[in-house]
MIZA-552222 format. One record per residue: residue number from 1; x, y, z of N, C-alpha, C in turn. Coordinates in steps of 0.001 Angstrom, whole numbers, m for minus. Layout:
# residues N
ATOM, num, n.c1, n.c2, n.c3, ca.c1, ca.c2, ca.c3, c.c1, c.c2, c.c3
ATOM, NUM, X, Y, Z, X, Y, Z, X, Y, Z;
...
# end
This chain:
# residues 108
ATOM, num, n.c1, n.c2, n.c3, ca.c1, ca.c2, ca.c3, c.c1, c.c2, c.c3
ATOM, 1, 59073, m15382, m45421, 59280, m14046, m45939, 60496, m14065, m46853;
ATOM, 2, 60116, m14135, m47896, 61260, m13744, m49039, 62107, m12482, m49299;
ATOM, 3, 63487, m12265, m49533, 63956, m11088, m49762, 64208, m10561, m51065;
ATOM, 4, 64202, m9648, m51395, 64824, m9328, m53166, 66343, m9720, m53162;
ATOM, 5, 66350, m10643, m54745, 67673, m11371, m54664, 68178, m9959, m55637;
ATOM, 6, 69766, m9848, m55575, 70350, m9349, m56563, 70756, m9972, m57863;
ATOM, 7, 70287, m9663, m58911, 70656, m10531, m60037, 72083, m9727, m61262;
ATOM, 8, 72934, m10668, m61870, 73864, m10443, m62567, 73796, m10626, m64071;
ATOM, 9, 74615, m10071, m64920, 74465, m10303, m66111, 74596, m12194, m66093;
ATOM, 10, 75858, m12729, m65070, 76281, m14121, m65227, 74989, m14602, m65064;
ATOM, 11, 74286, m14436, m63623, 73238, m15497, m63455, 71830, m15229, m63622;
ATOM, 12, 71751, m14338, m64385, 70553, m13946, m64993, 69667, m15543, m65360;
ATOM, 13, 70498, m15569, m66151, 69577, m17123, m66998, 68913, m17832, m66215;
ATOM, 14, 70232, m18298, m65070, 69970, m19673, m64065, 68904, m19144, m62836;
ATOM, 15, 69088, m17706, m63088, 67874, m17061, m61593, 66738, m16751, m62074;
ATOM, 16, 66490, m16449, m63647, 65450, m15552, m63577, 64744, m16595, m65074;
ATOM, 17, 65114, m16511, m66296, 64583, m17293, m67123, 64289, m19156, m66699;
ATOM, 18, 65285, m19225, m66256, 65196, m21081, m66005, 64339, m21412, m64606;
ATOM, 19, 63964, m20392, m63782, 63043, m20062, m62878, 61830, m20806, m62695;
ATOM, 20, 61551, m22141, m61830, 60270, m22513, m62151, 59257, m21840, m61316;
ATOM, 21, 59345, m20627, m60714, 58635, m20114, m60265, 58687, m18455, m61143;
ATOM, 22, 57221, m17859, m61487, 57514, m16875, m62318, 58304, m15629, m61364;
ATOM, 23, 59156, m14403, m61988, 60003, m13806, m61642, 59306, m12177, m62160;
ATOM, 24, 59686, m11352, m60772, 59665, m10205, m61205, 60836, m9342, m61036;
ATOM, 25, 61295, m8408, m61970, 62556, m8053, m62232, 62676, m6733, m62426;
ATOM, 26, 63185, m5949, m61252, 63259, m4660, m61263, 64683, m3982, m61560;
ATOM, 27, 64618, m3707, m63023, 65988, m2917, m63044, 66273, m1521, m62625;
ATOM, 28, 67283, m803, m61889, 67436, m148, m61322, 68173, 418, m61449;
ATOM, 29, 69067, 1750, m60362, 70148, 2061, m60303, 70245, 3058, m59053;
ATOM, 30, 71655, 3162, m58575, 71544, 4416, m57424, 71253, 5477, m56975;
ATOM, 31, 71470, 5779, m58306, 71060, 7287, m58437, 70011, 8036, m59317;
ATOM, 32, 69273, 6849, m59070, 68067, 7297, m59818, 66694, 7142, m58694;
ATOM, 33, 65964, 8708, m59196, 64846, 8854, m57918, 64027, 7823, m57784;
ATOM, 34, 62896, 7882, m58835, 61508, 7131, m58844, 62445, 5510, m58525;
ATOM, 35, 63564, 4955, m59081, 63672, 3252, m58431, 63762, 3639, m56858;
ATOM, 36, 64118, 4348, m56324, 64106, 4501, m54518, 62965, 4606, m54136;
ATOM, 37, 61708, 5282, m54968, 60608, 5206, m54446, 59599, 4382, m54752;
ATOM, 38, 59713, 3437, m55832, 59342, 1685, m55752, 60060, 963, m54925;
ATOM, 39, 61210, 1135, m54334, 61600, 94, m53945, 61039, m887, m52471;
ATOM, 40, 60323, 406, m52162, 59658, m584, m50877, 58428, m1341, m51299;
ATOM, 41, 58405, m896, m52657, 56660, m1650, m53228, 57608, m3016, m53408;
ATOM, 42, 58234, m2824, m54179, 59059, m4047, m54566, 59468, m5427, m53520;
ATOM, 43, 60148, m4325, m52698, 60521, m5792, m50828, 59217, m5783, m50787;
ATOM, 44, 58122, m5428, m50382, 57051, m5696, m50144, 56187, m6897, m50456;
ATOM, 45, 56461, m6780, m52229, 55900, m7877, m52995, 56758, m9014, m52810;
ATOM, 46, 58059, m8720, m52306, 58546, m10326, m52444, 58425, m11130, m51232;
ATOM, 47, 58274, m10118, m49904, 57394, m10218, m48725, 56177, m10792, m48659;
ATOM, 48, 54940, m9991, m49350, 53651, m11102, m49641, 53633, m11979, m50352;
ATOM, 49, 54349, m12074, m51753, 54175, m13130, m52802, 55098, m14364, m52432;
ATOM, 50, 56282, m14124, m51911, 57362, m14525, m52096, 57324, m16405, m52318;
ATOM, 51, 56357, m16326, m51395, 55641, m18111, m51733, 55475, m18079, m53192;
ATOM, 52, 55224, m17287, m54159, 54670, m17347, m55435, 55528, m17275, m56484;
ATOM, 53, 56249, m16002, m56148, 56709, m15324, m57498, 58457, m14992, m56847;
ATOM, 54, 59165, m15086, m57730, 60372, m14814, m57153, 60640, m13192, m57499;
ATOM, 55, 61397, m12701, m56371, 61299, m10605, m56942, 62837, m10706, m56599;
ATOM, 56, 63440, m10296, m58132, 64944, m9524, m58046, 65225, m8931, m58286;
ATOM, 57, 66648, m7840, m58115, 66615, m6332, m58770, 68052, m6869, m59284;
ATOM, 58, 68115, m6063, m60415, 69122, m5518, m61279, 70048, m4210, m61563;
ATOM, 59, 70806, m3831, m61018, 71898, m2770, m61344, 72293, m2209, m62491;
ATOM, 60, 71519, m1503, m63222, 71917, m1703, m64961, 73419, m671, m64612;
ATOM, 61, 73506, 226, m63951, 75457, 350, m64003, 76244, m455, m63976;
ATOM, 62, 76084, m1848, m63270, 76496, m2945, m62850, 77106, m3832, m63833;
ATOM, 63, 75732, m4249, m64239, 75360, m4948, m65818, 74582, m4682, m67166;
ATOM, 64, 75193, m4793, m67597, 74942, m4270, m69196, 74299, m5032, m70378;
ATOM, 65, 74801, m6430, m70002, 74570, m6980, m71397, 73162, m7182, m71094;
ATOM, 66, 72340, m7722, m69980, 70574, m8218, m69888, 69812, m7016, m70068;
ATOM, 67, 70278, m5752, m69664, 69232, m4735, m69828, 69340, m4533, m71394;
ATOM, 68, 70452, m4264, m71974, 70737, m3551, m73512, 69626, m5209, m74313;
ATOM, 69, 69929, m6320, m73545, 69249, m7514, m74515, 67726, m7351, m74069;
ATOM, 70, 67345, m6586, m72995, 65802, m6536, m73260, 65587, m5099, m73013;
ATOM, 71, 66102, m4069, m74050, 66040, m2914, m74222, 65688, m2406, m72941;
ATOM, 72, 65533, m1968, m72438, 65931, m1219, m70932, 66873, m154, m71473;
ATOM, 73, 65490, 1514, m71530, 66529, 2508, m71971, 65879, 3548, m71108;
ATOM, 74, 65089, 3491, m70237, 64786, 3805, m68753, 64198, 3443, m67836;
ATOM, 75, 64702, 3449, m66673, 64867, 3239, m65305, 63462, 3687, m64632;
ATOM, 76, 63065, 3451, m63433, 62949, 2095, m62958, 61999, 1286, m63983;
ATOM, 77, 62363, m161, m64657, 61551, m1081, m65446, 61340, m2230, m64602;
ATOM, 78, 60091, m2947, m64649, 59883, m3914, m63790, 59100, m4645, m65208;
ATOM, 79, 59682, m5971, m64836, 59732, m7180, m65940, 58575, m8218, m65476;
ATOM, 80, 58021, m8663, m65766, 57249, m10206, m64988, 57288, m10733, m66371;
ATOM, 81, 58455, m12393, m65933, 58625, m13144, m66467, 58477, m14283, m66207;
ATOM, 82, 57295, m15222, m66554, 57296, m16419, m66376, 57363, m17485, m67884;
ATOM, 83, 58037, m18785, m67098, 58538, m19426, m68481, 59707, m18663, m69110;
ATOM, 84, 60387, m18110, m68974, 61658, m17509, m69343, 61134, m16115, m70657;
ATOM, 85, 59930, m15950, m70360, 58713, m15208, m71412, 58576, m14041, m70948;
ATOM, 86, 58986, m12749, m71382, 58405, m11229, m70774, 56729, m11437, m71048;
ATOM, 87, 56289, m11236, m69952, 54519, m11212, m69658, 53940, m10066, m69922;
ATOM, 88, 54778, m8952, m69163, 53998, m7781, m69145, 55257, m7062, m68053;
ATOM, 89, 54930, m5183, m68665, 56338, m4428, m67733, 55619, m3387, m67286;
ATOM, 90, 55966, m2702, m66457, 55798, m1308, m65785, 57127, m176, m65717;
ATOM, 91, 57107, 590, m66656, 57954, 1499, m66715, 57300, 2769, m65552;
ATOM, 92, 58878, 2798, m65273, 58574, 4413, m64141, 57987, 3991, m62781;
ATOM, 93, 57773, 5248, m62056, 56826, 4894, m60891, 55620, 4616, m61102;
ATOM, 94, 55300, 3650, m60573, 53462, 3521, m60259, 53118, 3147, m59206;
ATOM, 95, 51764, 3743, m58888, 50914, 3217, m57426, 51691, 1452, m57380;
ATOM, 96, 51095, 1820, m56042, 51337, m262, m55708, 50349, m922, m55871;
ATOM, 97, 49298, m475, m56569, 48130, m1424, m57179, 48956, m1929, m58449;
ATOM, 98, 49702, m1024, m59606, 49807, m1562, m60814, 51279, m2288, m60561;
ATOM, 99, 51648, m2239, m59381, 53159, m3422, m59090, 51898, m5123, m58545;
ATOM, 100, 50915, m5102, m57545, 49803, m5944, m56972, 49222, m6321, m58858;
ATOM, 101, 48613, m5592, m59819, 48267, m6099, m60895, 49198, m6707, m61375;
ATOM, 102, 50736, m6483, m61902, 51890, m7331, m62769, 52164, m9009, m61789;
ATOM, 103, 52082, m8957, m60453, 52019, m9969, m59860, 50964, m10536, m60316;
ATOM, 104, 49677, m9977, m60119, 48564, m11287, m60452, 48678, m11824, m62075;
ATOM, 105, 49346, m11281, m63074, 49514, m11600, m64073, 50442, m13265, m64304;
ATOM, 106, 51104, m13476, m63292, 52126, m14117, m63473, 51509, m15059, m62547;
ATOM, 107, 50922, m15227, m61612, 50562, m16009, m60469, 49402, m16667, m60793;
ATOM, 108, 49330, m17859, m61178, 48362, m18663, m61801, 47823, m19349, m60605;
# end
């Protein structure tokens, strides 16, 4: 059972692009509604997949420079990146089918 890692502007690169396993990347923040109400889709997926796909979240109050470098100009954004390559994103809330679809995208 895998947990959601926290990721940083520093180790962005070394956790999430240089990744030989593909990565899904939920940027976030505290005080924002709809990321509190993905967030159990999110542990979830890194719970079932976690053999597969690596799942981390991001703090954009936190860090600045990775969201502003992959435009992130609202919250909650979920990234699936494999090969250090944006695949495909999900802006906002969505059912946990279209968080279950961005996984199968990445999971070869």
């Amino acid at each position: 059972m895998a947990a959601v890692a926290d990721v940083t502007d520093q180790n962005f690169e070394a956790e999430v692009l240089q990744s030989k396993m593909p990565v899904i990347v939920d940027f976030w923040a505290e005080w924002c509604g709809p990321c509190r109400v993905i967030a159990p889709i999110v542990k979830d997926l890194a719970t079932r997949y976690g053999d597969k796909v690596k799942v981390v979240k991001m703090n954009v109050d936190e860090n600045q420079s990775i969201p502003a470098k992959y435009c992130v100009r609202s919250i909650p954004l979920v990234l699936a990146i494999k090969d250090g390559v944006v695949v495909d994103q999900l802006l906002g809330s969505k059912p946990k089918e279209a968080f279950e679809q961005l996984v199968k995208k990445v999971v070869a």
